[in-house]
N, C-alpha and C positions, 0 to 999 in steps of 0.2 A: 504494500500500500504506500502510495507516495503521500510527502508533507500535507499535500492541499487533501488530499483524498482525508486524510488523517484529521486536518481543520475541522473539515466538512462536516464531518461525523458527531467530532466533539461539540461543533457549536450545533449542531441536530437536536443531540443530545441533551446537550441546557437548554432549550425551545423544549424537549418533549417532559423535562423534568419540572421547568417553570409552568408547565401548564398543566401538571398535576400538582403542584403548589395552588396553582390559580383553583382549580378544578375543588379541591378540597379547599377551601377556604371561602369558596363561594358556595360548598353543601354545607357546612357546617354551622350551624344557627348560632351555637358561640359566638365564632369568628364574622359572624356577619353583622350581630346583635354591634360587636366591639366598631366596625369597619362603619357600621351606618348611626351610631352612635345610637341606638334606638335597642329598649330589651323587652318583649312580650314577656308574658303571663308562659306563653308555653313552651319560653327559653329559659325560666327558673325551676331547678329543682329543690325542693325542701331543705331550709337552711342557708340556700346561697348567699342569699341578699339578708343584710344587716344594718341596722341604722348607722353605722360609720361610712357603710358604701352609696348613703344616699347624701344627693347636697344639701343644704340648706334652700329652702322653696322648691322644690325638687316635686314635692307631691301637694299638689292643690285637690279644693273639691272638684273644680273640674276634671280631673283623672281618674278620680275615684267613680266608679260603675256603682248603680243603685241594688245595694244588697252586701256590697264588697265585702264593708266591716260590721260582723254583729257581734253580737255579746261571747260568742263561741271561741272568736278570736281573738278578743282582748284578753290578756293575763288580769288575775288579780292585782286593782290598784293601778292599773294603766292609765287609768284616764282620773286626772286628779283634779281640783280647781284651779291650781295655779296652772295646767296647762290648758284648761279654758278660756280664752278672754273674752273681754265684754259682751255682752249681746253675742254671747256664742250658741245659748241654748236658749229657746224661745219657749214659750206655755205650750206651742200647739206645736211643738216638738216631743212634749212631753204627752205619754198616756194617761190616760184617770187611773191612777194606784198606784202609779211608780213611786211616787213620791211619799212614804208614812213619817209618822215620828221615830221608828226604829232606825231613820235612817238618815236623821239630822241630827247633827251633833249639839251641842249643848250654843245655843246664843248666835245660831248660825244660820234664824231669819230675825231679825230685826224690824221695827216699823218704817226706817228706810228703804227699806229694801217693798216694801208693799205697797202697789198704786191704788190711789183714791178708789172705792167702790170695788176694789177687786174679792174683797170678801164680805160677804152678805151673813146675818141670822142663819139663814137656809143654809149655809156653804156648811157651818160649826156646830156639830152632832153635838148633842145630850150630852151633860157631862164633860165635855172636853176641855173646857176650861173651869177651873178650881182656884179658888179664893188664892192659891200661895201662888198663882199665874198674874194677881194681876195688881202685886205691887206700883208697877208704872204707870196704869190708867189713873188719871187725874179727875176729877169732877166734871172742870170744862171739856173735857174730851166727849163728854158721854149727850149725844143730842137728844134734841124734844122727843119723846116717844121711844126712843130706844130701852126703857126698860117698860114693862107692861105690868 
């Protein structure tokens, strides 16, 4: 075989090798995920993905599909108040019952926090408020007719 014949071959050869380089790297959803900077749902196996490997604003509501996150998938304690903010949870976000007394902590609704008219006679079962509740009500708080 002569020199050129010899070239020929070898540079054939890096052609047929680079193009099974190309070949696999364009089947492989990894390497495609990485190359088109883009990662589905059905290029993660359990475990992959970590909050270190996500950036900061990285996942908005808009990303998130309706159902994505339920109670199933949060760990205990995941979701805490300080990582709620403002106007992050709305009343009609909330179902009738989620919310009891076993599950507010002590001084953790306040009258600030309660808009005008939002709770009525009708809202406050039998019983539910006792004499050692209502140190803070003051005289002028209490309007015409409101006791019978």
């Amino acid at each position: 075989m002569s020199h050129l014949e010899s070239m020929i071959s070898l540079k054939l050869g890096g052609i047929i090798v680079a193009a099974f380089i190309a070949g696999a790297f364009v089947a492989s959803p990894e390497l495609r995920a990485y190359a088109a900077n883009t990662v589905f749902s059905t290029d993660i196996v359990d475990g992959e993905v970590k909050s270190a490997d996500i950036g900061a604003s990285a996942v908005t509501n808009s990303k998130i599909s309706g159902g994505a996150v339920s109670n199933s998938k949060l760990g205990s304690n995941s979701v805490t108040t300080s990582k709620i903010q403002d106007g992050g949870v709305q009343t009609a976000d909330i179902a009738d019952g989620n919310i009891t007394n076993a599950k507010l902590g002590a001084n953790s609704v306040n009258s600030s926090r309660i808009l005008d008219g939002t709770i009525t006679s009708a809202d406050i079962a039998d019983g539910t408020i006792k004499t050692i509740d209502i140190g803070t009500i003051k005289v002028f708080r209490i309007g015409d007719g409101a006791i019978g």
